[in-house]
Each structure stands twice: as structure tokens, then as C-alpha cells.
SERO-4910 file (N, C-alpha, C, O; in steps of 0.05 Angstrom, whole numbers):
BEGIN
 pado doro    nc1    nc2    nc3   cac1   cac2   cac3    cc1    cc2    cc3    oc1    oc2    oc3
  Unk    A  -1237   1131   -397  -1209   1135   -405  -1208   1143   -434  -1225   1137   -451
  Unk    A  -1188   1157   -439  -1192   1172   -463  -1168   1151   -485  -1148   1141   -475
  Unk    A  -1174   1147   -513  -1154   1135   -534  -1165   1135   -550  -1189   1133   -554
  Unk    A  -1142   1139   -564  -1141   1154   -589  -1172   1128   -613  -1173   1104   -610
  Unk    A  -1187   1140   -629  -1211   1128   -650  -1188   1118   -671  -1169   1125   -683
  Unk    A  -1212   1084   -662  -1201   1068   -690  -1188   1072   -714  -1166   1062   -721
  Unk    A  -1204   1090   -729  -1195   1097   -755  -1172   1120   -759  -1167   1132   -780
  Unk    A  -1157   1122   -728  -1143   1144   -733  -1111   1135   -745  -1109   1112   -737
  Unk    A  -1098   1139   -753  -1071   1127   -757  -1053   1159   -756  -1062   1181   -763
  Unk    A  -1023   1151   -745  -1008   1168   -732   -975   1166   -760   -959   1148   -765
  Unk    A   -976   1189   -768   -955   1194   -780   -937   1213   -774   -944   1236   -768
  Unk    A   -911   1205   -774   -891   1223   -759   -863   1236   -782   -849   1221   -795
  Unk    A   -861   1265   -781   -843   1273   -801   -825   1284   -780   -839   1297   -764
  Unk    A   -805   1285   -775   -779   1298   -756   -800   1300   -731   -809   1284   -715
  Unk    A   -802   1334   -736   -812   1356   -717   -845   1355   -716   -859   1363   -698
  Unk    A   -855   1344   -742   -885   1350   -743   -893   1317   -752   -887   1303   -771
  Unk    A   -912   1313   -727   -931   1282   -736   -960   1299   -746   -963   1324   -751
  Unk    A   -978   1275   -749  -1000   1268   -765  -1020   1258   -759  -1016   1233   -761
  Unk    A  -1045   1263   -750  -1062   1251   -749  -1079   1236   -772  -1099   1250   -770
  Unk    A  -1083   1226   -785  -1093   1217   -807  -1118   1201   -803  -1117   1182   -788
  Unk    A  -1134   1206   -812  -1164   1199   -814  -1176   1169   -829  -1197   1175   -842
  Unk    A  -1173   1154   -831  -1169   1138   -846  -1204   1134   -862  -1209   1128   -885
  Unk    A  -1214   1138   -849  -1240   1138   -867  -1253   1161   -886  -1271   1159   -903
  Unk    A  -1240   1180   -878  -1252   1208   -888  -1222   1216   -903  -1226   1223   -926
  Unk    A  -1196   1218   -895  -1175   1222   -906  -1166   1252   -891  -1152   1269   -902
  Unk    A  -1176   1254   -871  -1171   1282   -867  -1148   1284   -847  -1142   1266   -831
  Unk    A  -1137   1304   -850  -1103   1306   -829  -1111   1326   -807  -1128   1344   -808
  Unk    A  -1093   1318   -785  -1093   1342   -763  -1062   1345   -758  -1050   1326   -748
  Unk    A  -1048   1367   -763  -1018   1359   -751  -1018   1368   -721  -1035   1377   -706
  Unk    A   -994   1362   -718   -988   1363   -682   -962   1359   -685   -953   1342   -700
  Unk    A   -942   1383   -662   -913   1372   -668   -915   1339   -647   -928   1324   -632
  Unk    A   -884   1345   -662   -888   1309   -653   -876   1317   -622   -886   1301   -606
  Unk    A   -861   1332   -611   -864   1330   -576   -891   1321   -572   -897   1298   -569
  Unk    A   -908   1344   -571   -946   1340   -561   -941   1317   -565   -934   1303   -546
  Unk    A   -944   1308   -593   -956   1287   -594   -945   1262   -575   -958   1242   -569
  Unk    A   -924   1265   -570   -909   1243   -555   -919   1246   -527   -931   1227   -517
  Unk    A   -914   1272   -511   -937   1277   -489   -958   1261   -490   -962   1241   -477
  Unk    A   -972   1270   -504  -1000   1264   -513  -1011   1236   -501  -1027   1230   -483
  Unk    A   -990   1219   -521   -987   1192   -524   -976   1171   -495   -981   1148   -488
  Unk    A   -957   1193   -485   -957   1189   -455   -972   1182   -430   -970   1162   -414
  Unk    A   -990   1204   -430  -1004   1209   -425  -1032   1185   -428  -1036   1167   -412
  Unk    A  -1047   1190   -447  -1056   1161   -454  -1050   1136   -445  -1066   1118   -441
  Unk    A  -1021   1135   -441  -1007   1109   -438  -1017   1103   -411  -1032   1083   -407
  Unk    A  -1009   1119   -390  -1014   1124   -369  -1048   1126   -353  -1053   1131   -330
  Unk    A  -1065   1120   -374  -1092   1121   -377  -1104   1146   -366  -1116   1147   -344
  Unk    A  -1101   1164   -381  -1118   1188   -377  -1147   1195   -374  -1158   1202   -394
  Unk    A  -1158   1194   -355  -1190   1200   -345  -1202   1225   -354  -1184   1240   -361
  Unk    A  -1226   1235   -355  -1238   1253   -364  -1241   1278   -334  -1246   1302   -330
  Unk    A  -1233   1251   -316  -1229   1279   -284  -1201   1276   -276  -1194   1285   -254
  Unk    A  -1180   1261   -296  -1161   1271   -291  -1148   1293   -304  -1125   1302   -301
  Unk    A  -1174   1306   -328  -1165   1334   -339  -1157   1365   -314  -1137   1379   -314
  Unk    A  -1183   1367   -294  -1168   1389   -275  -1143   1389   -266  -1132   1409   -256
  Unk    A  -1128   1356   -271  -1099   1369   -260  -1084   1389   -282  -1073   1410   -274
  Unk    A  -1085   1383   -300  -1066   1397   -326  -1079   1424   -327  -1099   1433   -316
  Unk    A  -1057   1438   -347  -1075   1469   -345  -1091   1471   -366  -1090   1453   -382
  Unk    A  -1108   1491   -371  -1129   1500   -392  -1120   1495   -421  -1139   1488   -435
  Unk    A  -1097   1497   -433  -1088   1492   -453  -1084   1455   -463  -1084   1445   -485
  Unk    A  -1080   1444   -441  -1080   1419   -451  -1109   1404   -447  -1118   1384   -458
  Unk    A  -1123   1422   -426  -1157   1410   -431  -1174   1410   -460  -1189   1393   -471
  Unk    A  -1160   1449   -469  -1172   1454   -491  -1165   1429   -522  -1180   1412   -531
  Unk    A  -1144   1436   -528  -1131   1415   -533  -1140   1383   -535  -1141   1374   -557
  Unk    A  -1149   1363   -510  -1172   1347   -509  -1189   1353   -516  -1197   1341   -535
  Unk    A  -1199   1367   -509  -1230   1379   -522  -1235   1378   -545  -1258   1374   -554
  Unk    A  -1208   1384   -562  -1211   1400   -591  -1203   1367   -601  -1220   1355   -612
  Unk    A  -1183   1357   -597  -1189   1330   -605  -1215   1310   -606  -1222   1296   -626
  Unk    A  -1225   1312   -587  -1245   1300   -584  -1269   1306   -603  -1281   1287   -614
  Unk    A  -1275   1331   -606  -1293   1345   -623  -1287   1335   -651  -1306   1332   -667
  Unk    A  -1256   1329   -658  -1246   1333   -691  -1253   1291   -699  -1251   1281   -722
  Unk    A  -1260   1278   -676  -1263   1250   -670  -1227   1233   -675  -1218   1216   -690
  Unk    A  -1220   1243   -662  -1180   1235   -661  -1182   1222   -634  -1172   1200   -630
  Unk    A  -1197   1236   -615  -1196   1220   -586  -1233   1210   -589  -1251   1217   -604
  Unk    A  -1230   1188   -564  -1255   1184   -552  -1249   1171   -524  -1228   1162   -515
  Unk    A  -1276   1174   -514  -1272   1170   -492  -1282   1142   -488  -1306   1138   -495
  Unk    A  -1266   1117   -477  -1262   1094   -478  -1284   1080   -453  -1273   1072   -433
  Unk    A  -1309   1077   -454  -1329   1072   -430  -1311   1040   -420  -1302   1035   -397
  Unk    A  -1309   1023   -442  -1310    993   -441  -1274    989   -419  -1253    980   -427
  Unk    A  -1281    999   -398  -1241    995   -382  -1249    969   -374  -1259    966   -352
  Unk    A  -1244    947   -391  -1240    919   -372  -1217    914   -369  -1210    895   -356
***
């Protein structure tokens, strides 16, 4: 299941939130809809084979999170 890395902390301005890095200091923005999707989504516990349902843009998107270390993929589901 995918959620969001420890050190990430979430800042929100109107229209545009924040990913914030807390160890390195580094930002990723995201409007804040996505991000609320996003966060939805997650909520809902999002699987790594529940990416074929969504389309290519929101896989890429995971992907690219994942790579930037904002997501991980959560082995420990107790």
C-alpha cells in the first residue's frame, strides 16, 4: 500500500499545496485538488495493482512521486 514518507510534511496555499522534505528541505508543489485526490485516494489504501485501474497520467504521477521519495510503498499492512 502506498503513503506518503515520514519526513514528508504537507503545506497548503489556496490553489497550490506543498510537499516539503523535511530532512533535505526540498519542495514539490502540487495543486491542492491533486493533492486532495491524491490524499483520497491513499485514504482508501491504494495498492501498487490497484494502479491499472487509473489512467497513465495518474500512474506516471505515482511513479514520479515515488522516485522524488514523497510516496513509498508501505510492505508492513497490519
Amino acid at each position: 500500500m502506498y503513503k506518503l514518507c515520514n519526513n514528508i510534511r504537507i503545506k497548503t496555499c489556496d490553489e497550490i499545496s506543498f510537499f516539503i522534505n523535511i530532512d533535505n528541505n526540498s519542495i514539490f508543489n502540487i495543486k491542492t485538488d491533486t493533492l486532495n485526490y491524491l490524499l483520497r485516494e491513499l485514504n482508501m489504501g491504494l495498492l501498487e495493482t490497484d494502479l491499472k485501474q487509473h489512467n497513465s497520467f495518474f500512474v506516471d504521477f505515482i511513479v514520479k512521486l515515488k522516485d522524488l521519495n514523497i510516496l513509498m510503498v508501505d510492505t508492513d499492512e497490519n
